[in-house]
SERO-4910 file (N, C-alpha, C, O; in steps of 0.05 Angstrom, whole numbers):
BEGIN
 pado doro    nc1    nc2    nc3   cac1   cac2   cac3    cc1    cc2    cc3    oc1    oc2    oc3
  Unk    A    307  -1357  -1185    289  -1375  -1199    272  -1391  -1178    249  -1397  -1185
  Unk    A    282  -1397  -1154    268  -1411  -1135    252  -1400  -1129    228  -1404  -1134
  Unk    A    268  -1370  -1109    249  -1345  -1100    222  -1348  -1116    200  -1355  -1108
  Unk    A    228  -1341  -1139    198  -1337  -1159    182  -1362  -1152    164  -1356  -1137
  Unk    A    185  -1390  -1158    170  -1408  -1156    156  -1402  -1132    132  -1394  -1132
  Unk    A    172  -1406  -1109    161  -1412  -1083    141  -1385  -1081    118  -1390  -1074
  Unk    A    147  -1355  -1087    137  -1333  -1082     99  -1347  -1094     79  -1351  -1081
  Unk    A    103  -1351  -1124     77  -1354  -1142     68  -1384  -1126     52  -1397  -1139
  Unk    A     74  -1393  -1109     52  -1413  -1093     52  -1401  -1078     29  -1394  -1082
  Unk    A     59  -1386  -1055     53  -1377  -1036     39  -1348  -1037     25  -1341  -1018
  Unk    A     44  -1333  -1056     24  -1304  -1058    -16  -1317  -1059    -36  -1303  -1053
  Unk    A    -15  -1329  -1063    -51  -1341  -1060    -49  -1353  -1025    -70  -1348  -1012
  Unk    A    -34  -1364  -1014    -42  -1368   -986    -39  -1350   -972    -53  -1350   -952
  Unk    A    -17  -1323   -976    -19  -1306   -958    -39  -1281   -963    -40  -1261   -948
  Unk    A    -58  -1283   -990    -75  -1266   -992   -101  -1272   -976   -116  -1255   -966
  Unk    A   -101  -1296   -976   -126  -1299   -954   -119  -1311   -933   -134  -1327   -922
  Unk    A    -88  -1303   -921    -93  -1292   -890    -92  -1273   -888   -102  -1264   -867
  Unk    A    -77  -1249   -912    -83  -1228   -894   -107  -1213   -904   -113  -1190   -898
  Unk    A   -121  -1230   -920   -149  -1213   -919   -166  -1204   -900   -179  -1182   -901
  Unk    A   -168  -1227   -874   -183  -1225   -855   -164  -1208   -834   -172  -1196   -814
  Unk    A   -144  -1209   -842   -128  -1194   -823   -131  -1161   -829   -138  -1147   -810
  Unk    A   -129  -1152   -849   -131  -1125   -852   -164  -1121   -846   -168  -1100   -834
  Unk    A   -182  -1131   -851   -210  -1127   -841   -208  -1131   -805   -229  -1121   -797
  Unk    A   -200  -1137   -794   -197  -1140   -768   -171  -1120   -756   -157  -1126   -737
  Unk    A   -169  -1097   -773   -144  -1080   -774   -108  -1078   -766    -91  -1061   -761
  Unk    A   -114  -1104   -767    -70  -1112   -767    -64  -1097   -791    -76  -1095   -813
  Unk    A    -48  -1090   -784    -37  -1075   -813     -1  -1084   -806      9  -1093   -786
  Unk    A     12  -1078   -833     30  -1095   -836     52  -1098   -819     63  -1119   -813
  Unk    A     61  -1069   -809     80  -1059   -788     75  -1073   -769     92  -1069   -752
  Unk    A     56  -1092   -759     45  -1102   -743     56  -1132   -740     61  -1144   -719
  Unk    A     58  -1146   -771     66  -1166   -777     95  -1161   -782    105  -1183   -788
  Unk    A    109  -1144   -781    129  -1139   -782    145  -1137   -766    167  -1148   -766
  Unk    A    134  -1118   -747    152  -1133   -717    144  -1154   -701    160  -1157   -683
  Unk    A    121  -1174   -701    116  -1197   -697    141  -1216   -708    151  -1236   -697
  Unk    A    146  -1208   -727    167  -1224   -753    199  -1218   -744    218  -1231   -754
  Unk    A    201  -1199   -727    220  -1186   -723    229  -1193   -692    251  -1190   -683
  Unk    A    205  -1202   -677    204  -1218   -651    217  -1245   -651    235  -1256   -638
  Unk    A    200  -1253   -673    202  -1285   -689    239  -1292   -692    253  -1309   -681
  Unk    A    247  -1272   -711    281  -1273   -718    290  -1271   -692    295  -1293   -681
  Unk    A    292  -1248   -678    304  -1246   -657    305  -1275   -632    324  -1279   -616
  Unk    A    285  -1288   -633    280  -1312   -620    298  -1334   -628    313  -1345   -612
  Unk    A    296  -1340   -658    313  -1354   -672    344  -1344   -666    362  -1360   -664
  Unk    A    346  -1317   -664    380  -1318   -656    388  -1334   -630    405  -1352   -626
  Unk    A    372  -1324   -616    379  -1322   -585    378  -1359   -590    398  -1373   -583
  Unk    A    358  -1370   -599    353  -1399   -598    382  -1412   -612    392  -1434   -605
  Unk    A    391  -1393   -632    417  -1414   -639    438  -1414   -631    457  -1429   -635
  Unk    A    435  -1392   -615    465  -1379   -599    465  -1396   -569    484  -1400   -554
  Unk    A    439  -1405   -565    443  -1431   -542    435  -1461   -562    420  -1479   -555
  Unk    A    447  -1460   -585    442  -1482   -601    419  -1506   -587    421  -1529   -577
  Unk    A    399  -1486   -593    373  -1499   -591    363  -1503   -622    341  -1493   -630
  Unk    A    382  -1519   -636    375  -1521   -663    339  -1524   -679    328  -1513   -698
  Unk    A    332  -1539   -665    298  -1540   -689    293  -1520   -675    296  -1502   -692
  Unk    A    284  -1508   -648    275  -1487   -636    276  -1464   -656    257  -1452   -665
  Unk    A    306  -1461   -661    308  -1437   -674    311  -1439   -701    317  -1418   -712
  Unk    A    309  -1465   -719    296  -1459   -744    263  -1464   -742    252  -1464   -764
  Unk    A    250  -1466   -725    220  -1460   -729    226  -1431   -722    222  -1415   -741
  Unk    A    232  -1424   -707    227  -1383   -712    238  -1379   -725    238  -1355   -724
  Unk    A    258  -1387   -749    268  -1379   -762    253  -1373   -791    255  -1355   -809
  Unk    A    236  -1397   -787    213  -1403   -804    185  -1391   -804    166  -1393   -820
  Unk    A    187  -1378   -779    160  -1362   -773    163  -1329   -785    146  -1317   -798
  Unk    A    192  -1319   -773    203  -1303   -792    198  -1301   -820    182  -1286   -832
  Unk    A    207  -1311   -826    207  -1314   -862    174  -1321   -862    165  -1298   -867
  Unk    A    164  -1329   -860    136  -1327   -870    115  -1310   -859     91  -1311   -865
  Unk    A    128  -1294   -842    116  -1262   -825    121  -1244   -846    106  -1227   -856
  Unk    A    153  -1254   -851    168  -1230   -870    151  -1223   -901    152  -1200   -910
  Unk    A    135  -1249   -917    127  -1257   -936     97  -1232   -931     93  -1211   -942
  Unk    A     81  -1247   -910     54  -1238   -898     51  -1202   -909     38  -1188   -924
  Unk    A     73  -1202   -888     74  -1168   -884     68  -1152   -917     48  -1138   -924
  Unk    A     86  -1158   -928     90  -1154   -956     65  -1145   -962     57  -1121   -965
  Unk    A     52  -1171   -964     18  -1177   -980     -3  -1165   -954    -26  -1172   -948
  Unk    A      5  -1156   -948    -10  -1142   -926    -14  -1110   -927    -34  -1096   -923
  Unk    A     11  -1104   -934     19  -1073   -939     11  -1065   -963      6  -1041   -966
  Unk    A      6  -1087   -990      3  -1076  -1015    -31  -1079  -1017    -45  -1071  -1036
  Unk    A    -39  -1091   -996    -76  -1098   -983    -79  -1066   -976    -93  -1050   -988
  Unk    A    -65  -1063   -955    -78  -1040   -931    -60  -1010   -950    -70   -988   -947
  Unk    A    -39  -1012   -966    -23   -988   -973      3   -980   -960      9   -971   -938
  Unk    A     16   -986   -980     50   -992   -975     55   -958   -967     41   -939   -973
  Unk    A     84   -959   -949     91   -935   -948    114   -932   -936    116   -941   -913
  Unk    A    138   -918   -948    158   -917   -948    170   -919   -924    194   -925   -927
  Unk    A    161   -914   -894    170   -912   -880    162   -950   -870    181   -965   -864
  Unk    A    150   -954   -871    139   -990   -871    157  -1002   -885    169  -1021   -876
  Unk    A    162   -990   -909    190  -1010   -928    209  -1007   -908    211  -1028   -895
  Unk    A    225   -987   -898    252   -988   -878    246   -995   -869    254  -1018   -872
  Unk    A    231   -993   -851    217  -1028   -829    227  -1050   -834    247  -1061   -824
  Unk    A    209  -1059   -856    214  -1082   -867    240  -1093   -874    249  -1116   -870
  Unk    A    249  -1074   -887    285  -1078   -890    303  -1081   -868    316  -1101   -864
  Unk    A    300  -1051   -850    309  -1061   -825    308  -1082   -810    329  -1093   -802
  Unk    A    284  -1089   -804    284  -1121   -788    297  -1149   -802    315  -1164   -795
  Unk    A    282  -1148   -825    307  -1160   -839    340  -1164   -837    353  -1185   -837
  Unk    A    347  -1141   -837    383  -1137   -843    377  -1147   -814    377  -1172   -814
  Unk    A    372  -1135   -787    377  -1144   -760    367  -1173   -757    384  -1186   -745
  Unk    A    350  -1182   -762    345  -1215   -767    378  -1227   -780    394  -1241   -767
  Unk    A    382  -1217   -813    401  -1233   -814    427  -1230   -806    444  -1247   -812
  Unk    A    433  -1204   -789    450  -1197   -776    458  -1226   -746    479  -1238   -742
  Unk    A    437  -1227   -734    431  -1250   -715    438  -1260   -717    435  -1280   -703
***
């Protein structure tokens, strides 16, 4: 129920970032392991309990993770981009 709320405010701000983004050719895999940099940062940051450190990447994550999404259904989703996406994920919350 949250998911939904927060998703339907936030699907209008990440369409017009990644508008300019797919015109300037980032495509999602792109934001995906950016997002996947982001998590990995946040582990390493909490495992030397560098607490806000690593919930701001934790938070950059998750809103990379959001991006990508609306980016892929912009430029053309594709199955091998979904395991991506999943993957970095599970290894993010693996972290």
């Amino acid at each position: 129920m949250v998911d939904a709320t927060v998703r339907r405010r936030l699907t209008p701000v990440y369409a017009r970032v990644a508008g300019p983004l797919a015109a300037a050719g980032v495509r999602a895999w792109h934001v995906t392991a950016l997002g996947l940099a982001a998590g990995a940062a946040a582990s390493v940051l909490a495992a030397l309990e560098l607490w806000p450190a690593a919930l701001a990447a934790l938070l950059v994550n998750r809103a990379l993770d959001g991006l990508d999404g609306v980016l892929a259904r912009m430029c053309g989703a594709s199955a091998l981009g979904g395991f991506a996406d999943f993957a970095a994920d599970l290894a993010v919350y693996g972290g």
